[in-house]
C-alpha positions in Angstrom: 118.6 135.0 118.6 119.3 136.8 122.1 120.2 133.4 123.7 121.9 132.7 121.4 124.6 135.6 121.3 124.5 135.5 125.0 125.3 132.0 124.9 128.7 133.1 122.3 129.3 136.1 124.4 129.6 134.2 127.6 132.1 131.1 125.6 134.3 134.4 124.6 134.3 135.5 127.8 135.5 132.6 129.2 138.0 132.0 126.4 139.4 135.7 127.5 139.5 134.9 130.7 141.0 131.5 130.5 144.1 133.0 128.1 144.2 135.9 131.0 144.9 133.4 134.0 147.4 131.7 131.7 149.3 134.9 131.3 149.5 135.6 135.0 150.4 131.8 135.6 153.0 132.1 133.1 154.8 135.0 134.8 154.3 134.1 138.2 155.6 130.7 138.1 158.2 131.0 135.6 160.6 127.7 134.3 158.6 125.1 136.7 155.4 126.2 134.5 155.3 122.5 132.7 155.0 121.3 135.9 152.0 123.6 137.6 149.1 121.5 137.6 146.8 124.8 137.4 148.9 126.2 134.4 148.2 122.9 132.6 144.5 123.5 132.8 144.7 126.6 131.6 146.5 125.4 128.5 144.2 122.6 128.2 141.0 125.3 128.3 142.9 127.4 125.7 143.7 124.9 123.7 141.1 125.7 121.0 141.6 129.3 121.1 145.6 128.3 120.4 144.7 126.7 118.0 142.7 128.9 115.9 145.4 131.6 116.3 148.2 129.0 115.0 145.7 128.5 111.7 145.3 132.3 111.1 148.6 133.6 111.8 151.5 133.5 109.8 154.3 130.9 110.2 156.9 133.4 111.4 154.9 134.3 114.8 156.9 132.5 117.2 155.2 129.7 119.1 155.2 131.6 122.6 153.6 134.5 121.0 150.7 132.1 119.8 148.4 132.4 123.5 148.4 137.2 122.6 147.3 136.1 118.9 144.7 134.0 120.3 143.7 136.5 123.2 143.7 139.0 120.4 141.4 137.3 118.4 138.8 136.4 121.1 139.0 140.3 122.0 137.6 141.0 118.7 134.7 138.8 118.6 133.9 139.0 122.0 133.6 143.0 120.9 131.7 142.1 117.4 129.1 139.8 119.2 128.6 142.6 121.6 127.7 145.0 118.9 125.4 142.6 117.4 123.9 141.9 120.4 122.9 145.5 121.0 122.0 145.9 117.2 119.8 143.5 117.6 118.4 144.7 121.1 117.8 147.8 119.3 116.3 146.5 116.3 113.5 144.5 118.2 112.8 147.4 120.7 114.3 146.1 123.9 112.2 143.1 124.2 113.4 140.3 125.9 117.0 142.2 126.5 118.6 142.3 130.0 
């Protein structure tokens, strides 16, 4: 069970991060953003994360505010499967959790 909420924790991690650098990428560079190789991966990495957030929001979020849903939504479960990864380090005693 503890690998297997590390394993989630780290993939939300990532996800967070991934939407993060696109953020900075997208202010940095600006128009010519299309073109930025490294902006591309980022949307290519996030892609899942967009489009989760395009399912579970509602049609009249505009399509630039799509990546702050997502980011927003991989907050909150990277937060929930933190507390259930120290509810469950608690509920075996600390045994086997880092």
């Amino acid at each position: 069970m503890i690998q297997f909420l590390n394993v989630l924790q780290l993939v939300l991690y990532i996800g967070g991060l991934a939407l993060v650098g696109q953020a900075i990428l997208y202010a940095i560079v600006g128009n010519k953003r299309e073109t930025n190789m490294f902006y591309q991966l980022f949307v290519v990495l996030n892609k899942p994360w967009t489009s989760v957030a395009k399912l579970i929001s509602p049609k009249m979020v505009a399509e630039r505010h799509i990546p702050v849903v997502a980011f927003c939504v991989v907050s909150v479960l990277y937060i929930a499967v933190t507390l259930a990864k120290i509810e469950h380090c608690v509920a075996i005693g600390m045994v086997g959790c880092k």
